[in-house]
N, C-alpha and C positions, 0 to 999 in steps of 0.2 A: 813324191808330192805328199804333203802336210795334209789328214783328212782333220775334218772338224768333229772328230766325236769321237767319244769316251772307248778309251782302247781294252776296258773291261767290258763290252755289252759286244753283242755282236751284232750285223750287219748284211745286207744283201748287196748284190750286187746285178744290172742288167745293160745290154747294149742300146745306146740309141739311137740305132740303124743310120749313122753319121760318122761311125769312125770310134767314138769316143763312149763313154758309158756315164750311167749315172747309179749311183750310192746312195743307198737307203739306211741313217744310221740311226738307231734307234735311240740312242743317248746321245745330245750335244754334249759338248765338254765344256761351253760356256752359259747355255742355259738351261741344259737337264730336260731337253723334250725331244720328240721326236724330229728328225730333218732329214733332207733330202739337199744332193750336191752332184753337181754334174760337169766333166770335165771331157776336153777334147783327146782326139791321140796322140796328141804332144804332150801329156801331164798337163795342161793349162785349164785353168778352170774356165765353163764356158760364158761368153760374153751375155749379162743381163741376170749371171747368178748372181744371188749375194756371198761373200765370204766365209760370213758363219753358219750358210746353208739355209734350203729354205724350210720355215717352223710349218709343221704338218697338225703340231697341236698345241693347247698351249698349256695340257694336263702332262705332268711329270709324269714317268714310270716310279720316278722313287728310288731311282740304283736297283731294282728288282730286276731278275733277269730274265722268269719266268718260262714256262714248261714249252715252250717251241721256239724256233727259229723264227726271225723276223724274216719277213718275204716281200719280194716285188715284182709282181706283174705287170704284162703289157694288158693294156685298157683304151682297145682304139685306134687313132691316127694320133702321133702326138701327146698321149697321154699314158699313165701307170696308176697302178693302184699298191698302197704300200700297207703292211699287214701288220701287225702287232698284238700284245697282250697286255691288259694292266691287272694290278691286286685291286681283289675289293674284297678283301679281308677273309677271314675264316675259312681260312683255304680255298678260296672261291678265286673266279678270274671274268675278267672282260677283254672279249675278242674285238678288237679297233680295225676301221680301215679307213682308209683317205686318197682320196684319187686325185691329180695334181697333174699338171703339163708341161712338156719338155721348157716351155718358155717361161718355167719356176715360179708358173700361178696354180693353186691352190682351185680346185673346180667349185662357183660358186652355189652350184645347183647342191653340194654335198657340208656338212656340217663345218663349222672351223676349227672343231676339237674331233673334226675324225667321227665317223660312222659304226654305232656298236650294233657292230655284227652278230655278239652273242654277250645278252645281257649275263651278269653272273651268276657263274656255276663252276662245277667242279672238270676243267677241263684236261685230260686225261693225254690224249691224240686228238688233233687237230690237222688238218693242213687244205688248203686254197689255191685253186687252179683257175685261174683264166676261163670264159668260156665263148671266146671267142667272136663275142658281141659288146666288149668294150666291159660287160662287168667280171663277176667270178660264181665260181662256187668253193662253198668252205663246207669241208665234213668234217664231222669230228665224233669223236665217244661222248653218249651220254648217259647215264648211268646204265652203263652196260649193251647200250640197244644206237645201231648206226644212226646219224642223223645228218641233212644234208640240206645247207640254206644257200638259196641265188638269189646274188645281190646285182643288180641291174646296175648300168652304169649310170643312170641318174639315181643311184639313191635308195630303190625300192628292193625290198626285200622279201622275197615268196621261199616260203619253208614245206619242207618235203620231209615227212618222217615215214621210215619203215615203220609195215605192223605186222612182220614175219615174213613169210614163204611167198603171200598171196598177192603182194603188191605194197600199196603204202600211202597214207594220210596227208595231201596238201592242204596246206593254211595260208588263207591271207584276207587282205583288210579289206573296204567298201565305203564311201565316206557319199552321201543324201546331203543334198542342201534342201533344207525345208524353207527358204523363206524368210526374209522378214531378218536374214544377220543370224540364223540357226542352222546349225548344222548336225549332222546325227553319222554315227561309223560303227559298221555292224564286221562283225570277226566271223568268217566263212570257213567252214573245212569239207572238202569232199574224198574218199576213197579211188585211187585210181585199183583196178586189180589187171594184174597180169594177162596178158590175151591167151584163149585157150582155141581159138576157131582155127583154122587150117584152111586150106586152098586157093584157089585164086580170088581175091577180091574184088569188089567191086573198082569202078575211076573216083579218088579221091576229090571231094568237094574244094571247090575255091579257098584260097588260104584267107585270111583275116588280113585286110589290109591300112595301113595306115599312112599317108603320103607326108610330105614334111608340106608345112602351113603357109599360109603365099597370103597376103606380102610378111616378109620378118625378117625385117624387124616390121613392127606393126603401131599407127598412131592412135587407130579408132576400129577397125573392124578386121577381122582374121575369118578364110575359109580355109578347113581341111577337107581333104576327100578320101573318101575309106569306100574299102569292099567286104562287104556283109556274106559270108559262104551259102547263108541260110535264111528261113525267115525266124528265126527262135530271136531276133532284136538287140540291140545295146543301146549300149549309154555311151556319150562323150562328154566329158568333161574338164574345165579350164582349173589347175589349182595352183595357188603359190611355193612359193618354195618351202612353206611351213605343212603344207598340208591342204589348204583351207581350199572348200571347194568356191573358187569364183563367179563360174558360169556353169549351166550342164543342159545337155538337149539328148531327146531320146531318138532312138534312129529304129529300122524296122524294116524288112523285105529283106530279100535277097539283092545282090550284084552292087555296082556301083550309088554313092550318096557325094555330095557335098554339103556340108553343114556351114552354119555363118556363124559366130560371136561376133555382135555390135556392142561398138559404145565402150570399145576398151579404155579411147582416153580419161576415163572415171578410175581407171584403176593406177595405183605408184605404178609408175616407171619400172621395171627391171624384169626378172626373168619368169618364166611360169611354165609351165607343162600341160600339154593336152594330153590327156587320157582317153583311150576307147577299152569298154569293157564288156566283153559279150560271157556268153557260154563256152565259148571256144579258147577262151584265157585274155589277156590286155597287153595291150603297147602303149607305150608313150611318146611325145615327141617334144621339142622343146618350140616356147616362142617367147619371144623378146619384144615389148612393149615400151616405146621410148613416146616422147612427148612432141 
């Protein structure tokens, strides 16, 4: 069988848990971007692909062949995440990904030119593992000192850097609605260090919990229900698929909560995310807002 892409770039390959496999090929041969193609165990392409494969971006590589292997994870039930590199000049590079589903849609919650993973720099050793919650993680060299970023399957990116022997520096983002069409986003980092205590521990607290949002799809009002391990408090929050914060309510106590968003039919139509953010780190869930 005939693949659709440029037989100078290379290419991954994974199974579709159906018999047949699907093709991640980093150069079309007809329009120079990235694509994805999936085919049954009989060589036959699968029913609902398109022919020239499906477009993951709509940024060229440029015929670059650049410093890794293209790669493809599983991401899920039904979906994959496919890996890539672009130039962005002076010896620098940008680390791309895109997450897309067997039924050769394109996940709308994720960019349409693909998610840069790592803005550019000079990348040396790279490579991206699954982490078994539908995103990945990518480690790579950065000037000389390991680095290690998880990328959630919606999207979200929490970065973990060593700072030696003793443990190691997480960073990530926090977005305040003030109000009035304002919004405010503040950049966090805290030190985890290595545990030093010994013996039997104490019973661990209740985990952070977040339930999927009932009813959703959703015309006018959405409740989640979440579990709190402690009283140290969070926040939940509604945003779009840009970022922006919609709705947000603050939560507080220990054990179970239900929260409301009203009055959603004020907002477009289409997909959004609820967030819960405590002390204990964040989850997301997804909810869909039709008319």
């Amino acid at each position: 069988m005939a693949l659709p892409g440029d037989p100078f770039h290379d290419r991954a390959l994974l199974p579709d848990g159906s018999g047949g496999v699907v093709v991640f090929l980093r150069v079309s041969a007809s329009t120079g971007v990235p694509i994805a193609t999936r085919f049954d165990g009989n060589g036959v392409l699968h029913v609902g692909w398109p022919a020239t494969g499906l477009a993951l971006s709509r940024v060229s590589p440029d015929g670059d062949m650049g410093p890794m292997d293209s790669q493809l994870l599983p991401s899920g039930p039904g979906h994959l995440l496919a890996v890539w590199s672009l130039d962005a000049g002076s010896g620098a590079r940008r680390l791309m990904m895109q997450r897309f589903g067997l039924d050769a849609t394109l996940d709308p919650a994720w960019p349409v030119d693909g998610l840069e993973v790592v803005a550019p720099d000079t990348i040396n050793a790279c490579r991206t593992i699954p982490d078994g919650a539908g995103g990945a993680y990518v480690v790579r060299e950065a000037h000389r000192r390991p680095v290690d970023i998880h990328i959630t399957s919606v999207g979200a990116l929490l970065t973990l850097h060593s700072d030696g022997p003793s443990g190691a520096f997480v960073v990530w983002s926090d977005y305040h609605d003030l109000g009035f069409g304002q919004f405010s986003g503040d950049l966090w980092m805290t030190c985890v260090q290595v545990p030093t205590t010994t013996g039997v521990g104490t019973s661990p607290p209740r985990a952070l919990q977040f339930s999927a949002p009932r009813p959703n799809p959703t015309t006018g009002s959405v409740v989640l229900d979440l579990v709190l391990p402690d009283d140290s408090g969070a926040h939940v929050e509604l945003l779009d698929v840009s970022g922006r914060v919609q709705r947000t309510q603050v939560v507080e106590g220990a054990g179970d909560h239900a929260i409301t968003f009203d009055e959603l039919g004020s907002l477009a139509p289409g997909l959004y995310f609820a967030r819960l953010t405590s002390r204990h780190g964040s989850t997301a869930t997804r909810v869909l807002v039709s008319r």
